[in-house]
N, C-alpha and C positions, 0 to 999 in steps of 0.2 A: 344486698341483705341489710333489713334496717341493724342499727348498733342500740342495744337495750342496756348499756353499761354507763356504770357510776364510777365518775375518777374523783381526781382529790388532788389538792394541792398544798404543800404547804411551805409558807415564804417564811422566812426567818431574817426578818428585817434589824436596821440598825435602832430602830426608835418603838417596833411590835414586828407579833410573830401573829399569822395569819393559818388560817383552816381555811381553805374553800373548795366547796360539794359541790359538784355539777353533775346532771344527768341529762340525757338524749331526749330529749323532749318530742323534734319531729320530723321529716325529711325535707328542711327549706335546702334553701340553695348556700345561704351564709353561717359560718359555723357559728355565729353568734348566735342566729334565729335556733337551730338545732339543740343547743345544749341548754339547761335549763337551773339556775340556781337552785339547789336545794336549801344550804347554809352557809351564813359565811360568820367566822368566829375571829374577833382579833383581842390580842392579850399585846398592853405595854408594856413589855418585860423592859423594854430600853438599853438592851444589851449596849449601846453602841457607850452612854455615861461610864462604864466603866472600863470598857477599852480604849478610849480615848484619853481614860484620865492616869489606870493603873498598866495598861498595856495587854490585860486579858481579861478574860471574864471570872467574877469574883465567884465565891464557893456560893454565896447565897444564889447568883441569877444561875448558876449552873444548876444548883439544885431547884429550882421554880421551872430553868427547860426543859430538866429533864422531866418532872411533874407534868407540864403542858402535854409534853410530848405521849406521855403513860396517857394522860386524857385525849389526845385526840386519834391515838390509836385504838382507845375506844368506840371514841364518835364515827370511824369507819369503818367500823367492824358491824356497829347500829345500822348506819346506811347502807351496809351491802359495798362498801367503796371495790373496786376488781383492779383498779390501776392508780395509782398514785407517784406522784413525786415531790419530793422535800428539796428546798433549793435554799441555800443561807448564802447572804451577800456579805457587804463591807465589811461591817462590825466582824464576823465568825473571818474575816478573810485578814482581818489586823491582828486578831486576837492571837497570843503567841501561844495560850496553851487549846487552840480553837480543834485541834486532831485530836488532841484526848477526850475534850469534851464531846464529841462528835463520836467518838470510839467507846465513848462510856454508854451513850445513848444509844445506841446501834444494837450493845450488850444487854441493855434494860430491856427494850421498848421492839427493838426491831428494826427501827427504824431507821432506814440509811437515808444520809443527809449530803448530799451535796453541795460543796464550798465551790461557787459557779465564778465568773471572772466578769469583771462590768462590762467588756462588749457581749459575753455572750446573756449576759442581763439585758440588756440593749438589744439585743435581736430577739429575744423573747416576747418582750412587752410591744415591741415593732409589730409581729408576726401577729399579735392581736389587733395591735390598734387599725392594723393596716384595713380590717374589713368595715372597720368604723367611717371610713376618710368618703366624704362623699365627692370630691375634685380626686381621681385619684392621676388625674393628669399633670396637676399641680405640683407644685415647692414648697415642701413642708421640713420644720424641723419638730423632729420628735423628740421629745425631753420628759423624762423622768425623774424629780428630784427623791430624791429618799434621804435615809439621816445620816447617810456616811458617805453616800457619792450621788455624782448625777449622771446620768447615762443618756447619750444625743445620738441620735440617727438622724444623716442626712436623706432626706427623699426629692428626688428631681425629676421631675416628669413621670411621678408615680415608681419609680426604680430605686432600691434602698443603695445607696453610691457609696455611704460610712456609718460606722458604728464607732461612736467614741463613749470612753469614762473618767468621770474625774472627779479624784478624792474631794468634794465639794458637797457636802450636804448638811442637813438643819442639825442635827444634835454634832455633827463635825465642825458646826461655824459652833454653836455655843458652848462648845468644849473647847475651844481658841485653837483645833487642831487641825486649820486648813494651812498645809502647807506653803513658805512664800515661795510665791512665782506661779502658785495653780491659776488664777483669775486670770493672769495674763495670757498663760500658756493655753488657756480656754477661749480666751478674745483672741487669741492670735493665729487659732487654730479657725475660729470658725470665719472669721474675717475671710483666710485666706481660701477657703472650701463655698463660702454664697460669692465673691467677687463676681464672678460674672453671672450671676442669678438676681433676679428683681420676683419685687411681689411676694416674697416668702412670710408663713406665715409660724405659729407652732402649734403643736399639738402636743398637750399639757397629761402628764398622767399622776398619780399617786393621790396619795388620800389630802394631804394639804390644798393643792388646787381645784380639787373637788369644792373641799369645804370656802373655799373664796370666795367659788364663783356661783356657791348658794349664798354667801353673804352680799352678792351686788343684788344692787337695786336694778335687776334686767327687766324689761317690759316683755320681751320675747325674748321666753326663756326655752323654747323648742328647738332655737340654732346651736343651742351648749356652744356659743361663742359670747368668752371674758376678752370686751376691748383691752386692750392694754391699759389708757388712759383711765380706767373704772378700775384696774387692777392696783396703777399707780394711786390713785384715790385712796382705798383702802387699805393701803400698804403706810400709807401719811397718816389714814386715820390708829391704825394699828398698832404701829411703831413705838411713839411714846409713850403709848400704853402697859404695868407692870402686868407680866401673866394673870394676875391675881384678877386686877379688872375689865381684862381681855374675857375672863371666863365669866364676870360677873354682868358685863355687857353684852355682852357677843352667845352666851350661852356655849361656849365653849368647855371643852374636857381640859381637865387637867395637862395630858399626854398633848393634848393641841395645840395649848395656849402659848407653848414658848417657841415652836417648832414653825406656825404658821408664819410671823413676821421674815425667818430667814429662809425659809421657803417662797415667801414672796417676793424677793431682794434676789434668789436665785433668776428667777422667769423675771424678773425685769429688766436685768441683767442681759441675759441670752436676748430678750427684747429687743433692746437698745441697739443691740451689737449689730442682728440681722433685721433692724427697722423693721421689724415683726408691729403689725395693726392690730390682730388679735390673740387670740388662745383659744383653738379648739380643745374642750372638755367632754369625751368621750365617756366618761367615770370608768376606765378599765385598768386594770395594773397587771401586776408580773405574776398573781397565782392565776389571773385569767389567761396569759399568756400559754403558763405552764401546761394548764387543762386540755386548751388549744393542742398545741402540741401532742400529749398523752392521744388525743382524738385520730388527732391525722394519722398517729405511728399507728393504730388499732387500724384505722379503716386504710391501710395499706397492707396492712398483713392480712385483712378480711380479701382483699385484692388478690394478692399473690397466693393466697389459698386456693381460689378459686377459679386462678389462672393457671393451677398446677394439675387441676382435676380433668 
């Protein structure tokens, strides 16, 4: 039986907080082809600048969530949304007063929010990306930087082998608050997990890599493959650059200008390590993931309904 239903997602990231609408578009084969962007909404609340710096989130970002939150419980109510799910990472996961704030919003709005854990963030955006990968026999690593961590999934002959997370991400580098010893413990984890794998490549997600690898100079831009060495490039070109003329050049947002450069130092980084040649860019991230997910659990219960009759 076709599924005629609208879910909803919404990520409550370290650096912005995301609304994304998808509906059932048609009966292809890939869940990707099937579901159909309605809207997608992102607000830079930056939750992550003030837990990083005061240890929770201040009265002001709490009062602008919970705001967001009151608006996007409208916008699904507008779209008809029948299933949804709210998932808050790093920042809400550091944040010491992050259950009140979360208890207060639930009380307003309605809206239940789940504080998810980085590997299960990690298999989320996996479970998406996965129908993207067109080698799925290949050795990929899957990396998602975000503003408070970065979440890596191993894939080896197309089989997801690990789910790793690690307090490493862009407004958690420019907040000085990556803890010593994580780079290492991140090089020395993944060293020891490709040793005996060759040829691995990565698979790039979040919104900074996106925007990268619309900034290279690609001839063939239909492979959504950023070489590394083009990624190295503009990471030199970037760098010494202040936010200010990052946006003045580059046409960049505010919220991007300072987040892109250690976003790029992250995936050069993991690069280096697994001699990674390029960066698959799929453009998909963790509320597509979520959607995904909301899908499969609907069209298994439409299953067992009708295995029951």
């Amino acid at each position: 039986m076709a599924d005629n239903r609208c879910y909803a997602a919404i990520d409550i990231g370290t650096n912005a907080v995301r609304l994304l609408i998808k509906k059932v578009k048609d009966n292809g084969k890939s869940v990707n082809r099937r579901l159909s962007k309605v809207m997608l909404l992102r607000v830079p609340l930056r939750l992550g600048f003030d837990v990083f710096s005061l240890g929770e989130i201040s009265d002001g970002k709490t009062m602008k969530l919970l705001r967001l939150m009151k608006a996007f419980r409208q916008l699904m109510k507008i779209y008809e949304v029948t299933d949804y799910r709210a998932c808050a990472t790093s920042a809400m996961r550091d944040a010491k007063n992050g259950k009140p704030v979360i208890k207060k919003i639930l009380k307003d709005t309605g809206i239940h929010i789940e504080v998810i854990g980085g590997e299960e963030e990690a298999r989320i955006v996996y479970n998406n990306h996965v129908e993207c990968t067109e080698d799925r026999t290949g050795s990929y690593i899957y990396v998602d930087v975000g503003g408070g961590s970065t979440e890596i999934n191993l894939l080896i002959d197309g089989e997801l082998t690990q789910s790793l997370s690690y307090n490493i991400g862009t407004v958690r580098i420019l907040s000085n608050a990556v803890e010593e010893g994580c780079w290492e413990r991140m090089k020395s984890d993944l060293v020891r997990l490709t040793a005996d794998h060759r040829n691995i490549n990565i698979i790039g997600s979040g919104g900074n890599i996106n925007k990268l690898y619309r900034l290279a100079d690609l001839k063939d831009k239909k492979n959504l493959r950023l070489p590394v060495p083009t990624l190295q490039g503009l990471y030199d070109v970037l760098e010494p650059l202040t936010p200010e003329q990052r946006m003045e050049e580059f046409d960049l947002k505010a919220d991007r200008a300072d987040v892109i450069v250690p976003a790029a130092k992250i995936f050069l980084t993991i690069a280096e390590i697994v001699k990674a040649e390029y960066i698959h860019v799929p453009v998909i991230g963790l509320a597509d993931g979520i959607i995904d997910s909301l899908y499969i659990k609907n069209q298994e219960a439409i299953s067992r309904s009708f295995a029951s009759k």
